[in-house]
C-alpha positions as CSV (number, residue, x, y, z in Angstrom):
1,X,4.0,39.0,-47.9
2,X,1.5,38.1,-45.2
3,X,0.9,34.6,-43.9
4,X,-2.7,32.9,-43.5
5,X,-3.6,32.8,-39.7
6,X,-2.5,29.1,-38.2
7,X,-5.4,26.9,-37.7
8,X,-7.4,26.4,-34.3
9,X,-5.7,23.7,-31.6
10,X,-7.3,20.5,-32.3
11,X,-9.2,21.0,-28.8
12,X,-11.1,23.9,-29.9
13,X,-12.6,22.2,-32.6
14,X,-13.7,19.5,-31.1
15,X,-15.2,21.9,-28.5
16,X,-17.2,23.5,-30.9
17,X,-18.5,20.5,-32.8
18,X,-20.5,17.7,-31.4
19,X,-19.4,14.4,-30.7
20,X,-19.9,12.1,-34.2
21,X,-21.9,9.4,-33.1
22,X,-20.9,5.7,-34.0
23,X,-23.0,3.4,-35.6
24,X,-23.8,0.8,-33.8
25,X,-22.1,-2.6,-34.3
26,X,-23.9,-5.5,-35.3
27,X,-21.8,-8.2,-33.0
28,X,-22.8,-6.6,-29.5
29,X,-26.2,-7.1,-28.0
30,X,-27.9,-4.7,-26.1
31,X,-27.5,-4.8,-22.1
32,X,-30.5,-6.5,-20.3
33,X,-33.3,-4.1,-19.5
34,X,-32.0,-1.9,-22.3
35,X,-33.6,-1.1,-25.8
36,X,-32.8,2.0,-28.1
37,X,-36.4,2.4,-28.1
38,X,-36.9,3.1,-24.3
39,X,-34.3,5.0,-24.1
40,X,-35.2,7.2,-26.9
41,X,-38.3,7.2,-25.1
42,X,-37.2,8.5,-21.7
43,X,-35.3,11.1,-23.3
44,X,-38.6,12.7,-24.8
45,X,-40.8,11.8,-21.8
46,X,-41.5,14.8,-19.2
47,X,-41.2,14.3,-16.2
48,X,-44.3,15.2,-13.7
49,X,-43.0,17.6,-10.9
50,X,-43.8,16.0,-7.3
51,X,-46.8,16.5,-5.4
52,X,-46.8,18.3,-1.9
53,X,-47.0,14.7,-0.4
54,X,-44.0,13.3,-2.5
55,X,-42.3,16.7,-1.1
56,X,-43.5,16.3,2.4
57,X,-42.0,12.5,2.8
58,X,-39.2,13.7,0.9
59,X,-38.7,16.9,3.5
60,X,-39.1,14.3,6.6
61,X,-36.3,11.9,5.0
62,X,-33.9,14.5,4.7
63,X,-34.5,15.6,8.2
64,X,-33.8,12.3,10.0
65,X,-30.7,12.7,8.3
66,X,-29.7,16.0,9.8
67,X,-31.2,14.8,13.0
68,X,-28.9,11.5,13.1
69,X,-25.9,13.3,11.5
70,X,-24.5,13.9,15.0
71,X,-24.6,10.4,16.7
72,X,-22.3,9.1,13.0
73,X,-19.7,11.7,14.6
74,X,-19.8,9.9,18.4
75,X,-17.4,7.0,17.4
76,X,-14.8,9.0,15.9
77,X,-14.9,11.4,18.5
78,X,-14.9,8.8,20.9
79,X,-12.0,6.6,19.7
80,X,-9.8,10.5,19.5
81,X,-11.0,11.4,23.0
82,X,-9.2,7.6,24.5
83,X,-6.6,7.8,22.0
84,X,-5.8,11.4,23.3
85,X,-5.3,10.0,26.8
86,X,-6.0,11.3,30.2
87,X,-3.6,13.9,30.5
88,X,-3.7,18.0,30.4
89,X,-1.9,18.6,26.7
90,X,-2.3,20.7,24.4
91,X,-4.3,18.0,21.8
92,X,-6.2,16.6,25.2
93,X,-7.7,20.2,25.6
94,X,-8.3,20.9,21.6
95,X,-10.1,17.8,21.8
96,X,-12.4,18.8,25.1
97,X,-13.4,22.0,23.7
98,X,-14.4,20.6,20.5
99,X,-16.3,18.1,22.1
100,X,-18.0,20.9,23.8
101,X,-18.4,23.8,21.5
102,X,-19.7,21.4,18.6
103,X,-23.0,20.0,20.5
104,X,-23.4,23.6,22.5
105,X,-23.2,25.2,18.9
106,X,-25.5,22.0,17.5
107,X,-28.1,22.8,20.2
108,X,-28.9,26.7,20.0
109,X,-29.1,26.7,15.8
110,X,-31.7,23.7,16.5
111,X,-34.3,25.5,14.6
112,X,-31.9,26.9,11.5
113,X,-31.2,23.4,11.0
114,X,-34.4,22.6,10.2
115,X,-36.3,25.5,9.1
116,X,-35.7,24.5,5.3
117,X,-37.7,21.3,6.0
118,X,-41.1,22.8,7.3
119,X,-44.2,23.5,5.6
120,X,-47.5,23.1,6.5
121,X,-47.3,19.1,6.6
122,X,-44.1,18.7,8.2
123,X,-44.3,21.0,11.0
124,X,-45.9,18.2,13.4
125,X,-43.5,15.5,12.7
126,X,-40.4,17.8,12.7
127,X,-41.2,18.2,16.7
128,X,-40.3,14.7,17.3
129,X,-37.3,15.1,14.5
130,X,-35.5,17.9,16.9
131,X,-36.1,15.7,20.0
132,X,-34.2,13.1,18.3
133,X,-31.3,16.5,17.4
134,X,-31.7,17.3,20.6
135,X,-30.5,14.1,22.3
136,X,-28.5,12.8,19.8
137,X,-26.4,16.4,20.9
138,X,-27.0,16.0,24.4
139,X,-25.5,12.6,24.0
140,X,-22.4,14.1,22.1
141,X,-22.3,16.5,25.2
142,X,-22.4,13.2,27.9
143,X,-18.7,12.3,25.7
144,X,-17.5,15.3,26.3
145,X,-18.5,15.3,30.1
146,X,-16.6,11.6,30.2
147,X,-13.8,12.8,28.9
148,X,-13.3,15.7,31.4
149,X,-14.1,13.1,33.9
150,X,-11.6,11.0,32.9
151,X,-9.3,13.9,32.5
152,X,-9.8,14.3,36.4
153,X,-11.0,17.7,35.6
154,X,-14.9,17.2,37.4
155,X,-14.8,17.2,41.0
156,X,-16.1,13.7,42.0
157,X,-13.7,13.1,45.0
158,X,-14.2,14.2,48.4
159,X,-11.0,15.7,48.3
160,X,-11.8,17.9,45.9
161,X,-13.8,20.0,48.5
162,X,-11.4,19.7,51.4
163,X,-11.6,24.0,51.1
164,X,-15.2,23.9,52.1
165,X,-14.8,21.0,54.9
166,X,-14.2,21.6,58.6
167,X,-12.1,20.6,61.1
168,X,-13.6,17.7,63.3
169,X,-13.6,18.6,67.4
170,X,-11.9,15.5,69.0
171,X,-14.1,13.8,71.4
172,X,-11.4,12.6,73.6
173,X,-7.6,13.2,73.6
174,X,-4.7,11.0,73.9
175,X,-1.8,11.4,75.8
176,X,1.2,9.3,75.2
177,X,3.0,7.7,77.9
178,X,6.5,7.9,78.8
């Protein structure tokens, strides 16, 4: 004798049916702003694609924030680089490099960064959008360069090209007494 096939999980059919929807009770108002009859009509309302304007200042907003996305990175990279200390370990270097390779890598893929935001009416004000890029990586550079600095890697000190110095001839030349 066969048996009937169980029935579906519970899950499944609720995934298959929609969602009964409640009647609304009487006792709660509706929230300020909010009527069943605006929101019934901005569910049927179409809305009107932007204009090339709309786009442009839309384009331009989104490019300040690439171009400002690096200098939000400075402080944390700056508050590692002290924490890090001043000297030659392994977590000291990591950090050097990265704050190297990230603005060197930042400066030469300038233009990929941006070429999804020109078009005909952007192009002029993305040139001073990628000077703003620019600096804000050469500033990201000038941390790394005080870090190095700090690190007592840069040669600042006169002793530091002793190799290159020579010897000083002795005007005069002392003989003790005995």
């Amino acid at each position: 004798m066969a048996l009937p096939p169980p029935p579906p999980p519970q899950w499944v059919i609720g995934l298959n049916s929609p969602p009964v929807t409640k009647p609304k009770t009487a006792g709660i108002p509706d929230p300020p702003g909010y009527t069943a009859a605006s929101s019934a009509a901005s569910k049927t309302a179409v809305r009107a694609p932007p204009t090339t304007e709309e786009m442009d200042v839309l384009k331009l907003k989104k490019a300040w924030e690439v171009a400002l996305a690096p200098v939000k990175q400075l402080p944390m990279t700056a508050i590692m680089m002290y924490m890090s200390g001043n000297s030659l370990q392994m977590f000291s270097i990591m950090m050097v490099v990265m704050a190297f390779k990230n603005p060197v890598m930042g400066l030469m893929a300038t233009n990929q960064a941006f070429e999804k935001f020109e078009s005909e009416g952007t192009k002029a004000k993305l040139l001073a959008v990628k000077g703003v890029y620019v600096a804000m990586q050469v500033l990201a550079l000038a941390l790394g360069v005080w870090k190095i600095n700090g690190m007592g890697l840069l040669p600042t000190t006169r002793s530091d090209w002793l190799a290159w110095e020579t010897a000083r001839d002795p005007l005069e030349i002392a003989i003790p007494a005995f």
